[in-house]
C-alpha positions in Angstrom: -0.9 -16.3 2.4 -0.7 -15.3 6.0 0.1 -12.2 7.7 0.6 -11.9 11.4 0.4 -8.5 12.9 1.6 -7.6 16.3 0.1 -4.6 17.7 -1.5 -3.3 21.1 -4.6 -2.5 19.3 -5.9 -5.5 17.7 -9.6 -3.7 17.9 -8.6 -0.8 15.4 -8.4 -4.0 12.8 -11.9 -5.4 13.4 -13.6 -2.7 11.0 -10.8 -2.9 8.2 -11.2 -7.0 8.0 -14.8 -6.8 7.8 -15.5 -3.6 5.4 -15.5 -2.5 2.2 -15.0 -5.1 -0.9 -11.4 -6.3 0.4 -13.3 -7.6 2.7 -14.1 -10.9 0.8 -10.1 -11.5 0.5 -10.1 -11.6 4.8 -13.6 -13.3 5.2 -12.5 -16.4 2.8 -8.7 -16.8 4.0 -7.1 -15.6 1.1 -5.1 -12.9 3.0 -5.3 -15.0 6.2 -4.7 -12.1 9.1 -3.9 -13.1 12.8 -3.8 -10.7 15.4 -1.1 -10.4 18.2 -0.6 -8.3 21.3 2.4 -8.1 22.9 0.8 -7.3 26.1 -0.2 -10.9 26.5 2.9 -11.8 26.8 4.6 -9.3 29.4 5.5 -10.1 32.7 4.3 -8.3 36.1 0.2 -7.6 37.3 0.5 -4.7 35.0 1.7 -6.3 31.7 4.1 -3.6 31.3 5.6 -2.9 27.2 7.5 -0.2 27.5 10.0 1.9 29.6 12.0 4.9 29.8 14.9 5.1 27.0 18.4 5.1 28.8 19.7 8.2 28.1 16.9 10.2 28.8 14.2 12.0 26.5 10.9 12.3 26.1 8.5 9.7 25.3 8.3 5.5 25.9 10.3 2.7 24.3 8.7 -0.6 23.5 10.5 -3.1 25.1 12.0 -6.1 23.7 11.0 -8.9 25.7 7.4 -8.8 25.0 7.6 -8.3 21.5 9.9 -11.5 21.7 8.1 -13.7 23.1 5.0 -12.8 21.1 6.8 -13.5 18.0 8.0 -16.7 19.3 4.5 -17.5 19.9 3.6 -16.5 15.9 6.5 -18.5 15.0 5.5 -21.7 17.0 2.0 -21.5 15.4 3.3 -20.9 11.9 5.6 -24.7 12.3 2.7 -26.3 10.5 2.5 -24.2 7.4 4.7 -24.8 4.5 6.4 -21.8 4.8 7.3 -21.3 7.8 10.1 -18.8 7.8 8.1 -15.3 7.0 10.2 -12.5 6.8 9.4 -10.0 9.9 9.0 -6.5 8.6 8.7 -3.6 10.9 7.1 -0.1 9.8 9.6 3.0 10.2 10.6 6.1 8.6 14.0 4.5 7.7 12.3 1.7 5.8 12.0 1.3 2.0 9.1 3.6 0.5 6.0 0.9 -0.4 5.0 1.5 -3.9 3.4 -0.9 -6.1 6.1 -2.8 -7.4 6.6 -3.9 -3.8 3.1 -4.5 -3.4 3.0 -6.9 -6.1 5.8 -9.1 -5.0 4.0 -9.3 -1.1 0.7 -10.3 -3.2 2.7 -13.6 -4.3 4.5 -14.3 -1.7 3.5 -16.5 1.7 2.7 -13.2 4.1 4.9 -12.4 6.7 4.8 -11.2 10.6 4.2 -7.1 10.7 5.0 -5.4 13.5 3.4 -2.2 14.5 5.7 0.6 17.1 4.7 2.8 19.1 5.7 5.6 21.1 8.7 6.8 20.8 9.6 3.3 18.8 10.7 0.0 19.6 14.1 -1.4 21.4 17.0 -1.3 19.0 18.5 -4.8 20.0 15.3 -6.6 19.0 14.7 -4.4 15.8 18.6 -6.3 15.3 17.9 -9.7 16.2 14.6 -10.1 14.5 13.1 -7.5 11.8 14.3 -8.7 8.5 12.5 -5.7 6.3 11.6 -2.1 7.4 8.5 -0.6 5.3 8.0 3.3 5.3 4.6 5.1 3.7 6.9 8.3 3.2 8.1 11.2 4.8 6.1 11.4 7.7 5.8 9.6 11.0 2.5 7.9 12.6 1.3 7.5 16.3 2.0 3.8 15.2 2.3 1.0 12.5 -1.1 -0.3 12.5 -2.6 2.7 9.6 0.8 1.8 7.6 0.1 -2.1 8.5 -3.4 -2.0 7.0 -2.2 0.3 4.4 -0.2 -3.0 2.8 -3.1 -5.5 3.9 -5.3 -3.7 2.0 -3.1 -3.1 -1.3 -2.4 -7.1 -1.6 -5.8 -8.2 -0.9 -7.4 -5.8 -3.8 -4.8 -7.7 -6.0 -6.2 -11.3 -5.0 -8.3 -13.2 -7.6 -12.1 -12.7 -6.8 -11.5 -9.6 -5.1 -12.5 -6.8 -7.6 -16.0 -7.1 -9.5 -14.0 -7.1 -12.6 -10.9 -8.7 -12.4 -8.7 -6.5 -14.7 -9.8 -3.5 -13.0 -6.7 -3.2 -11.1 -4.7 -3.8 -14.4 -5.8 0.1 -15.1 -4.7 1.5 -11.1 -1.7 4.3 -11.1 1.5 3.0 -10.9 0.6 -0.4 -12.7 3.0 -2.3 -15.2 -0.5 -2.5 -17.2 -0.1 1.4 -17.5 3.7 1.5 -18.3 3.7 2.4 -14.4 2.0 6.3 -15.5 -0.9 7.5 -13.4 -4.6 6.2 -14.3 -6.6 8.8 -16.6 -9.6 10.6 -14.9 -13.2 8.7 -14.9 -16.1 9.9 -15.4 -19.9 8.7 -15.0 -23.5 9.7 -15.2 -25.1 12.5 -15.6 -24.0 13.1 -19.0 -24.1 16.7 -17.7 -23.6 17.2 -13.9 -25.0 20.9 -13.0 -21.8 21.5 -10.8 -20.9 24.6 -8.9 -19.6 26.7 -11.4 -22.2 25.6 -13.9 -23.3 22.6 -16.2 -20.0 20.4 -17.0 -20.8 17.6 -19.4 -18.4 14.9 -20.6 -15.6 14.6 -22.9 -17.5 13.6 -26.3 -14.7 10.9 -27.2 -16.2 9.1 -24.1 -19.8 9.0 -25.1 -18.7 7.9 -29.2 -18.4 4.5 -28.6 -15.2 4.2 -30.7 -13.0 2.0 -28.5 -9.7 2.8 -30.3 -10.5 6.7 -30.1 -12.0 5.9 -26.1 -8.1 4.2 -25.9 -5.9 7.0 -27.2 -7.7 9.9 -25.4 -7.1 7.8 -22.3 -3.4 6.7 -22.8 -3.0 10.8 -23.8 -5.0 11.7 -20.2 -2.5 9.7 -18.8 0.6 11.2 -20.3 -0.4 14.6 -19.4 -1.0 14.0 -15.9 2.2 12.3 -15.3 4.1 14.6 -16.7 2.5 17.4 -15.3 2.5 15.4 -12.0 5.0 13.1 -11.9 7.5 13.7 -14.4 9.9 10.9 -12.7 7.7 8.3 -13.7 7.4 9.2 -17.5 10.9 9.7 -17.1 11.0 5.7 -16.0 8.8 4.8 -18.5 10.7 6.1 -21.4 14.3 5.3 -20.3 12.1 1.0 -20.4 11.4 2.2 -23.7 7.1 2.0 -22.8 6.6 5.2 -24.9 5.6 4.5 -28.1 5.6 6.8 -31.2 2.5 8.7 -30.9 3.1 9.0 -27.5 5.9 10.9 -27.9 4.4 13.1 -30.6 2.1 13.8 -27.9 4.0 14.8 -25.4 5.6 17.3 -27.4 2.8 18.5 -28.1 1.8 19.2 -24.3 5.2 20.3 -24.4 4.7 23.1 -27.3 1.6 24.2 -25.7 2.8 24.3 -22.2 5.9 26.8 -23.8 3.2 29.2 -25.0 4.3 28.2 -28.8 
């Protein structure tokens, strides 16, 4: 797959491509990233990209000739692959949240062309006439797309074959079909007995048994707690697919009971 990124700072990409265990998915082509800056394609001795908004207000507006040509440019070098027509997705806060169901379907698809605003945002009529998708991290705004950019990058290339040491270990991640879509249980590993802060904290004794059914149960129930303490939604989700099985349930109401004071 192939994602082309548009940006004014290519160089805040050179450390993410090249660090860190994702790193093998950029280094061998399997997330194939190519850097763009629209700069290199605006007209005038000072390469301008943006302008005042009409109407006034504060701030800059990227404009939309640059960032056109520089896609045409992506486009024209993408007319060899065999798919050619990558969706363009720009980062904003109106966009659809990314969670990992998203993730997953951008980990099997072609790639696409990202582009990454800035200032006070990007010229409505191109956003119109080009962006196909609009991404958000949450409810917050950046100084630009490139954190949210490499924030995607990074969740598809951890899902590549040959990325991970162990190849199921993202089967176990928070949010994971794997997991009925619950959060990941807490992890623990040696010392046996850490001499923390507020004293010598050793660890749970179902881990250390060796009984893999028992090691499996304690987990699952780690799970449960912590997403319904946490994120209630997503037990909520998970039941209403019917993942909860029987004892998970009992379970639960017993965290319940307990929670109630009974």
């Amino acid at each position: 797959m192939r994602f082309d990124v548009i940006t004014l700072f290519p160089e805040l990409f050179a450390p993410f491509l090249t660090c860190g265990i994702n790193r093998r998915a950029f280094e061998a082509g399997w997330v194939d990233v190519r850097l763009w800056n629209p700069r290199d394609f605006a007209e005038g001795n000072y390469r301008r990209v943006d302008d005042r908004p009409f109407g006034g207000g504060p701030g800059m507006v990227m404009m939309a000739e640059p960032l056109w040509q520089c896609l045409q440019a992506v486009r024209a070098e993408r007319a060899d692959l065999p798919t050619t027509q990558a969706p363009v997705v720009l980062f904003s806060p109106i966009g659809d949240r990314l969670d990992h169901a998203a993730v997953e379907r951008w980990s099997h698809s072609a790639g696409a062309v990202l582009v990454c605003g800035r200032y006070e945002g990007i010229d409505q009529r191109f956003i119109d006439a080009c962006v196909d998708v609009q991404i958000s991290l949450g409810d917050f705004v950046l100084s630009g797309g490139e954190i949210a950019a490499m924030a995607l990058l990074d969740a598809v290339a951890r899902l590549q074959p040959g990325v991970l040491n162990d190849a199921g270990s993202h089967q176990q991640d928070s949010f994971n079909p794997a997991l009925d879509g619950l959060l990941d249980s807490p992890h623990h590993t040696r010392p046996e007995t850490w001499q923390g802060p507020k004293g010598p904290v050793g660890v749970p004794e179902v881990l250390l048994g060796g009984h893999h059914e028992r090691i499996a149960r304690y987990r699952r129930e780690q799970s449960l707690s912590l997403t319904a303490r946490l994120r209630p939604d997503l037990l909520a989700q998970a039941r209403e697919r019917g993942a909860l099985s029987a004892a998970d349930d009992r379970f639960l109401h017993t965290v319940q009971l307990d929670s109630d004071g009974l």
